[in-house]
TORMI-570554 format. One line per field, with one value per atom (N, C-alpha, C): residue in three letters; atom name; x, y, z. Coordinates in steps of 0.05 Angstrom, whole numbers. Layout:
N
res: (ALA	...) $
atom: (CA	...) $
c1: (X	...) $
c2: (Y	...) $
c3: (Z	...) $
% end
This chain:
67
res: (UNK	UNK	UNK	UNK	UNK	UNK	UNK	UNK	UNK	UNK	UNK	UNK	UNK	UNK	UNK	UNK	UNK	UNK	UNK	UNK	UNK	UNK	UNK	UNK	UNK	UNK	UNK	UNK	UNK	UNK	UNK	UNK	UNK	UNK	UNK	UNK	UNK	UNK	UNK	UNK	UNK	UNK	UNK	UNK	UNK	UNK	UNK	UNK	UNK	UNK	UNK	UNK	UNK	UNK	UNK	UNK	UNK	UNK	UNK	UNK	UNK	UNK	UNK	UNK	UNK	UNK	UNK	UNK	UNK	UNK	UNK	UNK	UNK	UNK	UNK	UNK	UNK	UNK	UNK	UNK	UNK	UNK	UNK	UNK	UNK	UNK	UNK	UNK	UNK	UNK	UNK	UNK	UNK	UNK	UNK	UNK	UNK	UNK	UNK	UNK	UNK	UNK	UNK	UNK	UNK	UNK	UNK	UNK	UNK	UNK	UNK	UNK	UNK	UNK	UNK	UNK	UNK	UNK	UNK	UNK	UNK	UNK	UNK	UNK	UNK	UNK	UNK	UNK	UNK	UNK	UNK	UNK	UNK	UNK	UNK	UNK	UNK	UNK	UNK	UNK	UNK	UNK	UNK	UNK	UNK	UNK	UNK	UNK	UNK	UNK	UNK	UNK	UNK	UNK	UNK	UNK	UNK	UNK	UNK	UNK	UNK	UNK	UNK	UNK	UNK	UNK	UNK	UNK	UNK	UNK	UNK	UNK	UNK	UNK	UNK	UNK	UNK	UNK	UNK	UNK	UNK	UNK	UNK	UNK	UNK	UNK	UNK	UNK	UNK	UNK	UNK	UNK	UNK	UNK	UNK	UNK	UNK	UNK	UNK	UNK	UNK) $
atom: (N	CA	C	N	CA	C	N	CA	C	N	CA	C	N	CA	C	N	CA	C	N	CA	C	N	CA	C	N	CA	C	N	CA	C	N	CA	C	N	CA	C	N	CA	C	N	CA	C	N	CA	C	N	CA	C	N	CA	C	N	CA	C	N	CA	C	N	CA	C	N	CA	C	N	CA	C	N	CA	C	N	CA	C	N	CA	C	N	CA	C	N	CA	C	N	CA	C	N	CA	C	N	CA	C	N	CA	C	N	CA	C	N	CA	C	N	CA	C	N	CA	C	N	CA	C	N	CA	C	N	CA	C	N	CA	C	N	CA	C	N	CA	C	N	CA	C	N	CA	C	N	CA	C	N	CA	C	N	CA	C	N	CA	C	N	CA	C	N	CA	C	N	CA	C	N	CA	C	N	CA	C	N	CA	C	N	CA	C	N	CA	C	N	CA	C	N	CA	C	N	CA	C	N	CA	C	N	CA	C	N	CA	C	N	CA	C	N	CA	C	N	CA	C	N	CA	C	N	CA	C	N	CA	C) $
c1: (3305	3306	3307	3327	3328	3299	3278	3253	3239	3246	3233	3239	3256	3269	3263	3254	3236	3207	3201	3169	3153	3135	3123	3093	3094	3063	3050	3031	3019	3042	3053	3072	3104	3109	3131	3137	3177	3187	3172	3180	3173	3197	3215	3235	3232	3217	3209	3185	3170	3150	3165	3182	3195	3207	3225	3240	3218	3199	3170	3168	3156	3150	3170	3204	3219	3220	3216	3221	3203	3174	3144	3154	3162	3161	3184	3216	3223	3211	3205	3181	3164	3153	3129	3142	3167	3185	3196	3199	3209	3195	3182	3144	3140	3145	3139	3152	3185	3202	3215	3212	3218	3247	3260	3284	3287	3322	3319	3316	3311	3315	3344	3362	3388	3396	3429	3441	3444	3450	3443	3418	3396	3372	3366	3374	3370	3389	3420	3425	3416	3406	3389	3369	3353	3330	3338	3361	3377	3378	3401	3409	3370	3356	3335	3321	3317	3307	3320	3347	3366	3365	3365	3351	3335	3312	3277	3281	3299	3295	3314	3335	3353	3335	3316	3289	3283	3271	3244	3267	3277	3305	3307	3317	3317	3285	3263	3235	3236	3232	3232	3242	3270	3297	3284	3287	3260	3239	3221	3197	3194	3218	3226	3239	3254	3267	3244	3223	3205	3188	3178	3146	3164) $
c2: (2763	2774	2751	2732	2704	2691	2691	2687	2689	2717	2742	2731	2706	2706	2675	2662	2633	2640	2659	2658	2646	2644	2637	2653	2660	2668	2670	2645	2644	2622	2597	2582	2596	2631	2638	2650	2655	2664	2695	2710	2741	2752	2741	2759	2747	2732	2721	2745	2746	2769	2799	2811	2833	2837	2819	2814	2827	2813	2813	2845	2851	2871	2902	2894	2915	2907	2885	2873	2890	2893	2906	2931	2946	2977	2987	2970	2982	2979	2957	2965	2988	2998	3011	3045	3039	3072	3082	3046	3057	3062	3060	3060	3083	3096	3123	3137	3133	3149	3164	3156	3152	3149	3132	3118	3120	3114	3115	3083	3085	3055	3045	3040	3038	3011	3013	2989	2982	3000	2999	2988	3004	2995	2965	2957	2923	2901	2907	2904	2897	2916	2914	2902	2898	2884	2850	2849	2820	2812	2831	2818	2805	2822	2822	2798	2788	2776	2742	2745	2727	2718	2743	2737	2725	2730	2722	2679	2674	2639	2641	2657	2640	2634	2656	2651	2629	2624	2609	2580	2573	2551	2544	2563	2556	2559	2561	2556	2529	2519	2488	2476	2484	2461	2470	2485	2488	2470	2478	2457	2425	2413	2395	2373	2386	2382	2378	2390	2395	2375	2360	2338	2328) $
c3: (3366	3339	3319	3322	3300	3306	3326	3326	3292	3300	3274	3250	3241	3218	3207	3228	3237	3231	3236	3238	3209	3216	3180	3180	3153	3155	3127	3122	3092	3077	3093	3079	3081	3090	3073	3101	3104	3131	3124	3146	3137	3131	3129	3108	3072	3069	3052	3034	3052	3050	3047	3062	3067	3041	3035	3008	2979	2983	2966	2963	2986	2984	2974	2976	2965	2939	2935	2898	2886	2899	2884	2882	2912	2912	2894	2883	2869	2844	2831	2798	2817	2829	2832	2833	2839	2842	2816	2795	2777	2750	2752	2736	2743	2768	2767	2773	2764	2756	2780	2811	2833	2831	2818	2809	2785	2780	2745	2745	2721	2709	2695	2704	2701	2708	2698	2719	2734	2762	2780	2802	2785	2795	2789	2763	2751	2773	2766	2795	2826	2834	2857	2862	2833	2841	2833	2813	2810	2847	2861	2889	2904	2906	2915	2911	2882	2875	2880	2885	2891	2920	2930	2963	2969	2947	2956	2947	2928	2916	2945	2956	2976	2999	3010	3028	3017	3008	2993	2997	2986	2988	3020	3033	3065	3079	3071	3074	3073	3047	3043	3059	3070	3073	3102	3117	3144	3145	3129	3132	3127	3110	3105	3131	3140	3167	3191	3185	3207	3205	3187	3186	3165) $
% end
């Protein structure tokens, strides 16, 4: 499973990508009213978005280490 979290694909881990893709679908839920648009939801997509530079941060510091 920590395989899964190593892997890379297109420069980026796939929780890198995974991350990506909940960041899009909540703008895309809340654009269409799926969700409210609240504090909560801003919130959420803050943690999310916090997640995706902490990926992207341990990407580098990965690939850096590597070559």
């Amino acid at each position: 499973m920590m395989n899964l979290f190593t892997k890379h694909f297109a420069g980026q881990s796939i929780v890198s990508w995974a991350l990506q893709i909940i960041l899009i679908w909540i703008a895309w839920a809340v654009k269409s009213h799926q969700i409210p648009n609240n504090l909560t939801t801003i919130f959420g997509a803050g943690v999310v978005l916090l997640l995706i530079y902490t990926s992207f941060s341990l990407d580098r510091r990965g690939n850096h280490h590597k070559g």
